[in-house]
C-alpha positions in Angstrom: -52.2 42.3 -4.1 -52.9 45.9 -5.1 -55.1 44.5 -8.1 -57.3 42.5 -5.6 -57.7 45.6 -3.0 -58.6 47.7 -5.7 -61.4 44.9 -7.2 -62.4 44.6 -3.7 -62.8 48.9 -3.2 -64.8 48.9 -6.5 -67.4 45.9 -5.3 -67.3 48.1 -1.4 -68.3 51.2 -3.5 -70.7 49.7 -5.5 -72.7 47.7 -2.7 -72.7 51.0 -0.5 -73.5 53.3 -3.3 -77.1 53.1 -2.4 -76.4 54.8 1.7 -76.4 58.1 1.9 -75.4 59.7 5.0 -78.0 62.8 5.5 -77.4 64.2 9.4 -73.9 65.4 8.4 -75.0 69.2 9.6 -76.4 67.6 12.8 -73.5 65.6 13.6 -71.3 68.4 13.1 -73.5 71.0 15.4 -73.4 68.1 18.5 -69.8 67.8 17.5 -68.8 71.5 17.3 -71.0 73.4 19.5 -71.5 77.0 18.6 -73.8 78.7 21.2 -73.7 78.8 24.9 -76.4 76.3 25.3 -75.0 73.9 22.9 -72.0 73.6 24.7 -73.7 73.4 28.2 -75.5 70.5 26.7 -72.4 69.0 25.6 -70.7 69.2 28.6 -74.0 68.0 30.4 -74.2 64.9 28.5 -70.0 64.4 28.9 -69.8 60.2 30.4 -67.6 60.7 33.3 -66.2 56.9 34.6 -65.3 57.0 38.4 -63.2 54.4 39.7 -65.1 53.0 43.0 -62.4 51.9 45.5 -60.0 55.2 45.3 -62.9 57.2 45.6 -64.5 55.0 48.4 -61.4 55.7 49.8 -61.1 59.4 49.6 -64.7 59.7 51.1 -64.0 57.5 53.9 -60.4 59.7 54.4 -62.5 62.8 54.1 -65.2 61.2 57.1 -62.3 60.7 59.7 -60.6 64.2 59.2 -64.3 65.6 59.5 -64.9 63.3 62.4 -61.6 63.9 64.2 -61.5 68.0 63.7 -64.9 67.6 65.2 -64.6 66.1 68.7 -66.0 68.0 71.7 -64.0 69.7 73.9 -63.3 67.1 76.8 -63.6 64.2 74.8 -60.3 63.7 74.8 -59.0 60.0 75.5 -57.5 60.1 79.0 -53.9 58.7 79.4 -53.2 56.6 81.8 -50.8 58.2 84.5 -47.2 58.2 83.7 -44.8 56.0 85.1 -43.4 58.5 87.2 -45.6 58.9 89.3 -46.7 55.8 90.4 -45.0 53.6 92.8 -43.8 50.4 93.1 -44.2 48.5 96.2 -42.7 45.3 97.8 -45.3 43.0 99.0 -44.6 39.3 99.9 -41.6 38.8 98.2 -43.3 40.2 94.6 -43.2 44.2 93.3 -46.6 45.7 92.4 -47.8 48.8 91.0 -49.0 50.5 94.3 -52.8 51.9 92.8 -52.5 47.7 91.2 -51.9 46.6 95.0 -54.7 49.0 96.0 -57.2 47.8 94.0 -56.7 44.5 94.3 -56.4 44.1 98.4 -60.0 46.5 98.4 -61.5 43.5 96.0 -60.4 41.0 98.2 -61.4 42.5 101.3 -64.8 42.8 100.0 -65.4 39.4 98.6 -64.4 38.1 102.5 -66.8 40.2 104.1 -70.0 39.1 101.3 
């Protein structure tokens, strides 16, 4: 086995002995930068790979916190009154919220009278 990698290095050498490789200082300056600007180029032309949905993500993330810090004073959501303080009253054998009862005896009264 050894006989038949070495045949097979010597043919390799031979077919290749005709390349020369001739950018070795060039390869070695991108490679190794030495001045300022060489490196700034480097790191200027650095691939950086971004996944898309964890960074869709953190934008969106970012949006709402901006959004929600943001709100004008007074645009609070208004809560509905607590359950305290509203009343429950009897009416016809049922129990109704007392505003509920309200509301509902005003629509009807106005839908006789039209």
């Amino acid at each position: 086995m050894s006989r038949d990698n070495e045949s097979a290095k010597i043919r390799l050498d031979e077919e290749l002995s005709e390349l020369h490789f001739t950018k070795q200082e060039e390869v070695r300056k991108q490679a190794f930068p030495a001045t300022w600007s060489q490196r700034l180029r480097a790191l200027w032309n650095k691939e950086i790979e971004l996944p898309v949905v964890p960074g869709a993500a953190a934008a969106l993330l970012l949006f709402v916190l901006l959004g929600v810090q943001r709100l004008p004073p007074g645009s609070e959501p208004e809560h509905p009154a607590p359950a305290a303080v509203r009343q429950l009253v009897e009416a016809g054998g049922n129990t109704y919220w007392e505003d509920e009862l309200e509301k509902a005896v005003t629509y009807a009264e106005n839908q006789n009278k039209s």
